[in-house]
C-alpha positions in Angstrom: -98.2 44.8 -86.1 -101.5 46.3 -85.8 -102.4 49.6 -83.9 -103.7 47.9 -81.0 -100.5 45.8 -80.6 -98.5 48.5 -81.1 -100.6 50.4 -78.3 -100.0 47.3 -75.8 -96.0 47.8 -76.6 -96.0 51.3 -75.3 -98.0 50.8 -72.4 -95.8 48.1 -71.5 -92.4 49.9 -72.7 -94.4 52.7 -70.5 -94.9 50.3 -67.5 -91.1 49.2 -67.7 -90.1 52.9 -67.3 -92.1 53.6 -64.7 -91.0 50.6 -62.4 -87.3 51.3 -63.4 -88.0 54.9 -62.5 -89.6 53.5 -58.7 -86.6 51.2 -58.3 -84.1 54.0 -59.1 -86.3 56.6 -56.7 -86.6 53.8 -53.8 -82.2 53.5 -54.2 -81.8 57.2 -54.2 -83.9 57.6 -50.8 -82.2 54.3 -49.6 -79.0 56.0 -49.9 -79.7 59.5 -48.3 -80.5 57.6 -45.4 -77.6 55.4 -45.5 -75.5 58.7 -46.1 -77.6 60.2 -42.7 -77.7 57.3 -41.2 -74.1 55.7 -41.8 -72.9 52.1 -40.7 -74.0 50.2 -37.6 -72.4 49.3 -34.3 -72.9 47.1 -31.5 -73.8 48.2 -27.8 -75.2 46.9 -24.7 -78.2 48.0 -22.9 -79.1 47.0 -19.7 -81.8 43.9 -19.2 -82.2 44.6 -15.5 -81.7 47.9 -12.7 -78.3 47.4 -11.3 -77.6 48.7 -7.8 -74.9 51.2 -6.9 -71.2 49.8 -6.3 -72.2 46.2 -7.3 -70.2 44.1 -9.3 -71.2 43.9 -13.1 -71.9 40.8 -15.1 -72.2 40.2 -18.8 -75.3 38.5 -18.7 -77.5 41.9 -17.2 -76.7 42.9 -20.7 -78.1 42.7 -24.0 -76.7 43.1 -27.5 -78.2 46.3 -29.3 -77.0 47.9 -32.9 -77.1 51.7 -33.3 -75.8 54.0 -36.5 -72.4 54.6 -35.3 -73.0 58.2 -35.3 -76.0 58.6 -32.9 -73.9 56.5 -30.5 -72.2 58.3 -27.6 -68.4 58.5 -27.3 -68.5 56.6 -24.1 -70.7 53.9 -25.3 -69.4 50.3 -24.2 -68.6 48.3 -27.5 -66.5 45.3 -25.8 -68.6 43.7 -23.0 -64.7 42.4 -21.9 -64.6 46.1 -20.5 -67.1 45.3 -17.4 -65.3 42.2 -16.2 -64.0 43.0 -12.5 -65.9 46.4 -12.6 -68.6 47.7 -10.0 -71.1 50.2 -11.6 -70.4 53.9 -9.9 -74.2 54.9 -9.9 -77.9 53.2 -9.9 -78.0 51.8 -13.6 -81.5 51.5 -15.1 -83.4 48.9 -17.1 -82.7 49.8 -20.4 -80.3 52.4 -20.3 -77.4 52.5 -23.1 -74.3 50.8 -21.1 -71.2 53.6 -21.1 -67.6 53.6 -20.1 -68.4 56.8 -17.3 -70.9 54.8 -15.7 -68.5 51.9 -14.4 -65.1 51.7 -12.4 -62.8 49.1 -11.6 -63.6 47.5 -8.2 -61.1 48.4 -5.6 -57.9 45.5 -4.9 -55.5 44.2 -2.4 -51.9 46.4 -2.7 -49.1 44.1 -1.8 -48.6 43.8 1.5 -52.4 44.7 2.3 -55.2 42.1 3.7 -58.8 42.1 3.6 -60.4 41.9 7.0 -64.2 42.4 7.6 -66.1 43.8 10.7 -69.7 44.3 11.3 -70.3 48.1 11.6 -73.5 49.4 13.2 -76.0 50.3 10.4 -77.0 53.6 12.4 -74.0 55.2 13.6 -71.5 53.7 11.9 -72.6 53.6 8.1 -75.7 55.2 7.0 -75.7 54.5 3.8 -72.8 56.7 2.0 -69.7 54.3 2.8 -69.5 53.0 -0.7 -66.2 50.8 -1.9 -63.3 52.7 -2.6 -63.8 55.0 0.2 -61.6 56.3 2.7 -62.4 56.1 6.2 -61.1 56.7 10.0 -61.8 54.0 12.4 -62.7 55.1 15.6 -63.3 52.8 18.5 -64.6 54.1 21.9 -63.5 51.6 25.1 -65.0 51.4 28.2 -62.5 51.9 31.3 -60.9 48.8 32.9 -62.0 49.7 37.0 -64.9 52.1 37.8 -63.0 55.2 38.4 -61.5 54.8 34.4 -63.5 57.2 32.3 -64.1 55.7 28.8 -61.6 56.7 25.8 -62.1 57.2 22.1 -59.0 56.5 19.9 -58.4 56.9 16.0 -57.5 53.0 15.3 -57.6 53.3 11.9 -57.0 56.3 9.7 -57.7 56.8 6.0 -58.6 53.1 5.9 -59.7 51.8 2.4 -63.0 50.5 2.0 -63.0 47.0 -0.6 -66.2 45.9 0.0 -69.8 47.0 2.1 -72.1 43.7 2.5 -75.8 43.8 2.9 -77.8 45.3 5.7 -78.0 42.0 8.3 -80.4 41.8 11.4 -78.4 41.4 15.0 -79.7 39.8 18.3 -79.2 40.7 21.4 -76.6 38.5 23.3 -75.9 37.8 26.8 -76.3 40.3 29.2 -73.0 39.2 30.5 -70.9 39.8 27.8 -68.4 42.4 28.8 -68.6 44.3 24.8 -71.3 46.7 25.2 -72.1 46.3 21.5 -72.6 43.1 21.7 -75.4 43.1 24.3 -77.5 45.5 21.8 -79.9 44.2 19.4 -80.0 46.5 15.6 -78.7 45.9 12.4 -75.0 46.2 11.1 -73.3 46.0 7.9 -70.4 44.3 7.3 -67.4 46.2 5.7 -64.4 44.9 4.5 -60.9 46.8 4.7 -57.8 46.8 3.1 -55.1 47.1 5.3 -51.4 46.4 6.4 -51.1 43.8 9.2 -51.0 46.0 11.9 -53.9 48.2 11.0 -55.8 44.6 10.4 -54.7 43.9 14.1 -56.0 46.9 15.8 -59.7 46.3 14.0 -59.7 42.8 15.4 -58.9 43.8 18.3 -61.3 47.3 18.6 -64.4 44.8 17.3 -63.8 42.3 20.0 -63.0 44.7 22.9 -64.5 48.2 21.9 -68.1 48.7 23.0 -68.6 51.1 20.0 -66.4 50.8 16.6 -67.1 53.8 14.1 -66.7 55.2 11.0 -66.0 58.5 9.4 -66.1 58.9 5.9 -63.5 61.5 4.1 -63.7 63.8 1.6 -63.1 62.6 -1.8 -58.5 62.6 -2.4 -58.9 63.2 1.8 -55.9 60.7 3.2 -54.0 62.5 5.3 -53.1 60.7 8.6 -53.7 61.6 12.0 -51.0 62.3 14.4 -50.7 60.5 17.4 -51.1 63.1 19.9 -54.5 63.3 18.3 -55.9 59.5 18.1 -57.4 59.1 21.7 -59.9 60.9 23.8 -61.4 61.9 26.6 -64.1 64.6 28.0 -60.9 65.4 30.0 -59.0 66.6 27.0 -61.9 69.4 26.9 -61.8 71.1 30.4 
């Protein structure tokens, strides 16, 4: 072997080194961020803004992987944890799905019925009656013969809201109809209630008779009931 030969054998043994020395620097840094990094796991992010206290669906989500240690506690893993749920808050395209932000959608008890009424969108609702809420149900009744003076009563108290429908457009109906509330043009929202059969009887009743049915929303663990001595009114009771 002559010089020159022997000169191309060390560059190449050279060249060798130097590649083996890349590969071995490429690993190292491949595994300091594998050791930063660590494994992966799956999450869901949102494909689509979902409104408050609507029901969730899979399919407003999409599949995401994340190192398992940047991802939140709370992070939904398991999109079987948003079946029969309602999202709690305004959820945003894009945002990381999480167990806080969800809630299970409010159900019948045994013995308990759903029954629906349209509410008055103004007066009755205003937009912070949300399901899962507690209510009273008041419902004001015009008197029978002209000298009766009109009388608000508590139908309803601590009722349980299930369900709030979408804001829908009312026209005016006959003059003659004796229900005040009907003869007014507005919009109204329809709520659904759970209640007991009784309870379910007196809001049939106070939307087909009452000239104004009501709501009250209560405080937050607020279910305390009302008396009887206190469930109907008049501007008598304040002279």
């Amino acid at each position: 072997m002559n010089s020159r030969q022997r000169r191309g054998v060390i560059l190449l043994l050279l060249s060798v080194l130097c590649a083996v020395g890349a590969f071995v620097g490429v690993l190292s840094v491949i595994r300091n961020v594998e050791s930063k990094v660590g494994p992966e796991k799956t999450a869901y992010r949102l494909k689509t803004d979902v409104a408050a206290y609507k029901a969730l669906d899979p399919g407003q989500f999409e599949k995401v992987k994340m190192p398992q240690r940047w991802l939140p506690p709370t992070a939904v893993t398991d999109l079987d944890q948003v079946s029969g749920k309602i999202a709690v808050t305004p959820l945003k395209k894009g945002s990381l799905l999480q167990d806080d932000m969800i809630v299970e959608r409010p159900a019948l008890k045994a013995g308990q019925q759903e029954i629906a009424i349209m509410i008055d969108a103004a007066t009755g609702v205003a937009g912070k009656i949300n399901p899962g809420a507690r209510v009273n149900i008041y419902a004001t009744f015009e008197g029978k013969r002209p000298e009766d003076k009109p009388v608000s009563k508590v139908i309803v108290s601590a009722a349980q809201v299930i369900d709030v429908g979408k804001l829908t457009p009312l026209e005016a109906k006959d003059p003659g109809d004796t229900n005040a509330a009907n003869r007014q043009a507005g919009e109204a929202v329809p709520i659904t209630f759970a209640l007991n059969t009784q309870d379910a009887q007196r809001v049939a009743y106070a939307e087909s008779f009452a000239s104004h049915v009501r709501l009250a929303l209560l405080a937050p663990g607020s279910e305390a009931t009302i008396p009887p001595s206190q469930r109907t009114y008049t501007l008598d009771g304040d002279k």
